[in-house]
C-alpha positions in Angstrom: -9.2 -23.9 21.7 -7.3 -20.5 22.0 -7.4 -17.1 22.9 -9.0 -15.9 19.7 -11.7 -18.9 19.8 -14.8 -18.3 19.9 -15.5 -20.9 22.5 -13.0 -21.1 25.5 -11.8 -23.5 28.5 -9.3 -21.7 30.7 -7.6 -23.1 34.0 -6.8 -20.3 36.1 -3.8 -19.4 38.5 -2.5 -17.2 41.5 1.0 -16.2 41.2 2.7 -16.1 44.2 5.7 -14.2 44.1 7.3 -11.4 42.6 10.4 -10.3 40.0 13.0 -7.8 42.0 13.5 -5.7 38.5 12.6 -5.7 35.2 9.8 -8.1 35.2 9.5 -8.0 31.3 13.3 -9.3 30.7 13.0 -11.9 33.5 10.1 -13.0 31.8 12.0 -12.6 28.6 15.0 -15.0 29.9 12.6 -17.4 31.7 11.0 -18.2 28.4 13.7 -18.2 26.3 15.6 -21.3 29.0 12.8 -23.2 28.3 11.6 -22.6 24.5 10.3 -25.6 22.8 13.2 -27.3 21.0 12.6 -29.3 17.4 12.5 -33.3 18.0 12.5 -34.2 14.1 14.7 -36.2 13.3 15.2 -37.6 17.2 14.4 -40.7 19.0 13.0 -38.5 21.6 9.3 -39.0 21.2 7.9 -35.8 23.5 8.8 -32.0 23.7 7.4 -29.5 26.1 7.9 -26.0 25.8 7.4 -21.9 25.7 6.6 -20.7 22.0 5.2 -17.5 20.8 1.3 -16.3 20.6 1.9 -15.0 17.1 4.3 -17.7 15.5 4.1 -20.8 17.4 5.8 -22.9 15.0 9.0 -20.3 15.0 9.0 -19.4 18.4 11.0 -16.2 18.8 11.6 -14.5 22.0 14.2 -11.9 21.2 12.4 -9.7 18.2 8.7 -10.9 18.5 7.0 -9.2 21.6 5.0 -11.3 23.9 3.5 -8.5 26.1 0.3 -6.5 25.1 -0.3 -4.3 27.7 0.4 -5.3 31.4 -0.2 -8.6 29.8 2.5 -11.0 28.4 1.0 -13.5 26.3 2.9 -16.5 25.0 2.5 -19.8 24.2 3.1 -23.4 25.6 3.8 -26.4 23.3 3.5 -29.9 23.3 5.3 -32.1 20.4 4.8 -35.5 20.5 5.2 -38.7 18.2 2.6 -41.4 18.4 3.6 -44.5 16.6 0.5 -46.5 15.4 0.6 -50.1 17.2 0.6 -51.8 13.6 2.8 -50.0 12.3 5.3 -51.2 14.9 3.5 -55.0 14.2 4.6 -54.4 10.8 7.9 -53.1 11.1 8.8 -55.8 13.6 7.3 -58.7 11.6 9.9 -57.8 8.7 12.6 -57.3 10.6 12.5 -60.5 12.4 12.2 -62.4 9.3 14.9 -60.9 7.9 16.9 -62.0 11.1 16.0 -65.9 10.8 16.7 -66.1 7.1 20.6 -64.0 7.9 20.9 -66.7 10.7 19.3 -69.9 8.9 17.0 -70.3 12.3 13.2 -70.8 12.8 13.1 -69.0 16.2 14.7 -66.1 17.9 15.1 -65.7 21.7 13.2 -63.6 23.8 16.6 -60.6 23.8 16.9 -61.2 19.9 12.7 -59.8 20.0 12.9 -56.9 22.9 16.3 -56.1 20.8 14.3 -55.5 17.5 11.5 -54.2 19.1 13.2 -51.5 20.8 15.8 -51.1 17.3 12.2 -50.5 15.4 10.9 -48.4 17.8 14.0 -45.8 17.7 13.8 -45.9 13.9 10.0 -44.8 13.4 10.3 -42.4 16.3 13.1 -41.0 14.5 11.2 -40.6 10.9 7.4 -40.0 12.4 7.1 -36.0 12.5 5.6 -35.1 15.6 2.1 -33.9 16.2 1.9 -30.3 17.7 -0.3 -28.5 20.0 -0.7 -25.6 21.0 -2.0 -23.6 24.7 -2.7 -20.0 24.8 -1.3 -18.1 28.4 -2.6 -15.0 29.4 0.1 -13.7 32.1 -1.6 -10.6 34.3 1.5 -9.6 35.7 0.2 -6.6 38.0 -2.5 -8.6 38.9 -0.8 -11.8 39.8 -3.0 -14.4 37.9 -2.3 -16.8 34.8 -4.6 -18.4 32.6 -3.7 -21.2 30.8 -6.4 -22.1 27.9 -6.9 -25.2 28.5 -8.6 -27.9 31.6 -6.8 -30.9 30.3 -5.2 -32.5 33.3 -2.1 -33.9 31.0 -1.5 -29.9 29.3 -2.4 -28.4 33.4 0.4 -30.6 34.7 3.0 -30.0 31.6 2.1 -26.1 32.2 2.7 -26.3 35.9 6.1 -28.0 35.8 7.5 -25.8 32.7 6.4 -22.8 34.9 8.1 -23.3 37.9 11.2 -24.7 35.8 11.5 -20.8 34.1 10.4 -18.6 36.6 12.4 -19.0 39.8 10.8 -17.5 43.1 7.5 -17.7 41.2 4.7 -20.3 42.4 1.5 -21.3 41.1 -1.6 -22.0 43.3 -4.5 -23.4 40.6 -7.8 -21.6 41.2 -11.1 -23.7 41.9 -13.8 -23.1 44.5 -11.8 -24.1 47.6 -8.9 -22.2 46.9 -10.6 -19.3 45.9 -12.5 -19.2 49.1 -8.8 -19.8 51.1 -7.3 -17.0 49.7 -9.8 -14.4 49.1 -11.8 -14.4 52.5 -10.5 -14.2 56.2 -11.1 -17.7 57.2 -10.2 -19.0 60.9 -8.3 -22.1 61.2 -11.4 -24.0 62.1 -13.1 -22.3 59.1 -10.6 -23.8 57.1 -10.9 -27.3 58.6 -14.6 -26.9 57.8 -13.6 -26.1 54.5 -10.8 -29.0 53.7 -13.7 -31.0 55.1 -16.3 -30.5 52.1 -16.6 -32.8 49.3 -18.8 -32.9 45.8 -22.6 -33.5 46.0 -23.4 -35.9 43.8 -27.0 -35.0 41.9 -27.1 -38.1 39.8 -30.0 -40.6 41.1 
């Protein structure tokens, strides 16, 4: 679910920290140093990345424009190959037959079986296209908040750790209750002990 969805989940963020100039190229180079790159045709079996709103499959930073507004909206993808567990059964079964009837044997050693595991394992990762998907990102520059559509922890972290990778001097703070209430309202120190101090009420009986 994306920006243009008619039904939404968005994780929300402070930015802390500001660009000294130009805050649409810094934006523009931050990107572009982390842009997803194409893992087809690689053993690498996960790629993380910026990619554009408009074409995510060609991202393009250069031409395409990626702010609408104050806004600058973009893209984060995640490429990544899953291998099904029979497949590799499979693939490793006829490979390790065709290694005893090469070396006239009825058993291999346990190196001869993590050896064709692993040589199966760089071979399907290197044919399997991956699967691709796709986050919206809202960035409100002037008012210093992010929203990332989408509350899965796995995409949250990715999103977090590409972020601060680009955009140097630039921090995240995730927005729930408790840090909504730390930064918005004057709280004394033992206000905010009181507030560290709360946990979830369960309802369930």
């Amino acid at each position: 679910m994306g920006l243009l969805s008619a039904t939404q989940t968005i994780a929300r963020y402070r930015v802390e920290g500001s660009f000294s100039e130009n805050p649409t190229e810094q934006v523009r180079k931050g990107l572009k140093k982390q842009i997803i790159t194409d893992i087809d045709n690689e053993a690498q079996d996960m790629a993380v990345g910026w990619t554009s709103f408009e074409a995510p499959f060609t991202p393009d930073f250069d031409d395409a424009t990626f702010q609408i507004g104050t806004h600058y909206v973009f893209g984060m993808r995640i490429d990544k190959k899953s291998i099904p567990t029979k497949v590799v059964k499979q693939q490793v079964a006829i490979a390790s037959a065709k290694r005893l009837a090469e070396s006239d044997r009825e058993f291999l050693s346990k190196n001869e079986k993590s050896e064709i595991k692993e040589h199966v394992m760089n071979v399907l990762t290197i044919r399997i296209p991956p699967t691709p998907n796709v986050f919206d990102v809202v960035w409100q520059y002037e008012e210093q908040e992010v929203w990332l559509y989408s509350t899965q922890k796995a995409a949250n972290e990715e999103f977090e750790t590409l972020f601060n990778k680009s955009f140097s001097g630039i921090k995240l703070i995730r927005l729930f209750p408790y840090t909504q209430a730390d930064l918005t309202l004057a709280l004394s120190d033992t206000d905010r002990d009181r507030l560290s101090a709360i946990t979830p009420e369960d309802f369930t009986e």
